[in-house]
C-alpha positions as CSV (number, residue, x, y, z in Angstrom):
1,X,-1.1,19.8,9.4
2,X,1.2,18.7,6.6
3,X,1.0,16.0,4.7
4,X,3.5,13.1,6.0
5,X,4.8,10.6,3.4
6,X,6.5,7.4,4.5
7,X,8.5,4.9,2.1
8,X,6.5,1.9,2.9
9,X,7.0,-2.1,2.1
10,X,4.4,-3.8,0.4
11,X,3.5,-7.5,-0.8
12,X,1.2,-8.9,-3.0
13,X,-0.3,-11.9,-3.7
14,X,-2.6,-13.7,-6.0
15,X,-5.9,-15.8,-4.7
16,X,-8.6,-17.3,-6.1
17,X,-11.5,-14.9,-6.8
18,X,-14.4,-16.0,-5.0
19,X,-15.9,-15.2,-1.9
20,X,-14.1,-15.6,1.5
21,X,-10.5,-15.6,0.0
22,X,-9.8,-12.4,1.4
23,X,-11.1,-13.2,4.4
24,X,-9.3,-16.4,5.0
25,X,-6.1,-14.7,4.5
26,X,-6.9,-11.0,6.3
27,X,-8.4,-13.5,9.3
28,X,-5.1,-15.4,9.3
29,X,-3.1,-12.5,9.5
30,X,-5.0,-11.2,12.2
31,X,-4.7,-14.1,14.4
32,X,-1.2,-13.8,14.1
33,X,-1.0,-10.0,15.5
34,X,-0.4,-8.2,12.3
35,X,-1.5,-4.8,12.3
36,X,-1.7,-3.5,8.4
37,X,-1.4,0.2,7.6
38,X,-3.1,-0.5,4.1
39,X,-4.6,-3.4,2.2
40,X,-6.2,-3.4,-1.2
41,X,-8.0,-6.1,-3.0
42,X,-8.7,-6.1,-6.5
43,X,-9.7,-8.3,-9.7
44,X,-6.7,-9.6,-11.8
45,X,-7.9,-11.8,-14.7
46,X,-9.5,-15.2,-13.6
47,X,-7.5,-14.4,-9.8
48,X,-7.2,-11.9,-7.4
49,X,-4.7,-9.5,-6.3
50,X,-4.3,-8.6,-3.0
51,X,-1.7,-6.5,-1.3
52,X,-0.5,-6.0,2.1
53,X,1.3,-3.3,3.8
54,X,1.9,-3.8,7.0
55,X,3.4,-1.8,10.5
56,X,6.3,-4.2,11.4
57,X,7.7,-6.6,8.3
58,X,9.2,-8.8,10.6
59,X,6.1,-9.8,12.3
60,X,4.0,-10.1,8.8
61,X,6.8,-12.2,7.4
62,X,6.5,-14.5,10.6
63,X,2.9,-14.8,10.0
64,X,2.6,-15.7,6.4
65,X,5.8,-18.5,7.1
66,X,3.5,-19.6,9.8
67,X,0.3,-19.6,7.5
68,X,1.9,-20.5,4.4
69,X,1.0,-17.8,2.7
70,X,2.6,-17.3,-0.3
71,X,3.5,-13.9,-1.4
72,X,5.7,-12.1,-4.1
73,X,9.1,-10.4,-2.8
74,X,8.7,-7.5,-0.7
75,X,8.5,-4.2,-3.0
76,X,7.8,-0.5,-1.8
77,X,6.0,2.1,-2.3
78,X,4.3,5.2,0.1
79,X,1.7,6.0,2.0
80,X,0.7,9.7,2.2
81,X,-1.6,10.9,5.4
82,X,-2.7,14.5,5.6
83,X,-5.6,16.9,6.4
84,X,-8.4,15.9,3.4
85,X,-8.5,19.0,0.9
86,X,-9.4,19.2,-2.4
87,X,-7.2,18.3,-4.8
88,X,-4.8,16.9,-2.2
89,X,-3.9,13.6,-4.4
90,X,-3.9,15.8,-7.9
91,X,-1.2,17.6,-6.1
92,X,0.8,15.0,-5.3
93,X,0.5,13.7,-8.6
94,X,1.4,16.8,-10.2
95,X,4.9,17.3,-8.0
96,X,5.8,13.5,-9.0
97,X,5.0,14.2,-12.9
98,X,6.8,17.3,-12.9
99,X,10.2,15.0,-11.9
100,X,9.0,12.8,-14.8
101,X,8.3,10.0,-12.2
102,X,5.0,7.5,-13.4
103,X,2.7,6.7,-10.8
104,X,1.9,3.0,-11.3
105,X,-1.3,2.4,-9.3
106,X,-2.7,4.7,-6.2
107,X,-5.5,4.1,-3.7
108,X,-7.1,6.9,-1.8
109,X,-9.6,7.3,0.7
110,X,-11.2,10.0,3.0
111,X,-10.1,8.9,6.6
112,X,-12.9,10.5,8.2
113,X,-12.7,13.7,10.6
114,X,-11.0,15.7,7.9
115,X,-8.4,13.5,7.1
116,X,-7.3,11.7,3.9
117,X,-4.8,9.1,2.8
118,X,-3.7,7.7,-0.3
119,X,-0.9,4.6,-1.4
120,X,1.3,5.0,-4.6
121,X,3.2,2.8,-6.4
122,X,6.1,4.0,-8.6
123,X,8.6,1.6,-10.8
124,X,11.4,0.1,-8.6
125,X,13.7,2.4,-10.6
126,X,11.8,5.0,-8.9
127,X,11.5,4.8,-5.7
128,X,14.3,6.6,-4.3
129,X,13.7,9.5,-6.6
130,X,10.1,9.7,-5.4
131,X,11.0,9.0,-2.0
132,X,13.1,12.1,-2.2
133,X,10.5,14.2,-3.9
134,X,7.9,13.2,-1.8
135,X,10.2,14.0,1.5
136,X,9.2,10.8,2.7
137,X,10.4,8.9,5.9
């Protein structure tokens, strides 16, 4: 199977860093029917960032008026889903470096049964370009 790439929103938010913050607002956002496609979590000076990228926009930005959870303005970025190879993401990587265009951050992970999946962030300046490189959706 080939790898499918889909242009994908994303929000991020600060919290405290200590436990159960991520579970307050993951636990909120569940109760409110929103299904994420990714989420990452990770240390940002004396906070935390987390970021969100959910199936359906319009039902995550319900929820977090509903919660009121703050987050920043809606940015985007991909999420790449294919059969796990080796060097699947220094591929993808490459192609976007050979059109000059910075990868910001990227999370990947091994999906289990052969599969892998990874998110990337590019500049906003970037996105369409990498959108159109990647062949994404």
């Amino acid at each position: 199977m080939l790898d499918i790439a889909r242009k994908v929103a994303y929000f991020a938010m600060d919290v405290s860093n200590k436990p159960g913050e991520g579970a307050r607002v993951l636990g909120a956002l569940a109760d409110a029917g929103v299904n994420l496609l990714a989420f990452s979590g990770f240390p940002s000076g004396r906070k935390a960032q987390l970021d969100f990228i959910p199936e359906d926009v319009a039902v995550f930005k319900n929820a977090i008026k509903a919660a009121k959870i703050k987050t920043r303005p809606q940015k985007f970025g991909f999420l790449v889903q294919g059969d796990d190879r080796k060097g699947a993401v220094a591929d993808l990587l490459k192609t976007l470096a050979e059109q000059k265009i910075n990868v910001t951050a990227t999370d990947a992970v091994s999906a289990g049964a052969g599969r892998y999946a990874v998110i990337l962030w590019v500049a906003p300046r970037d996105v369409n370009k990498a959108a159109k490189v990647l062949g994404a959706t």
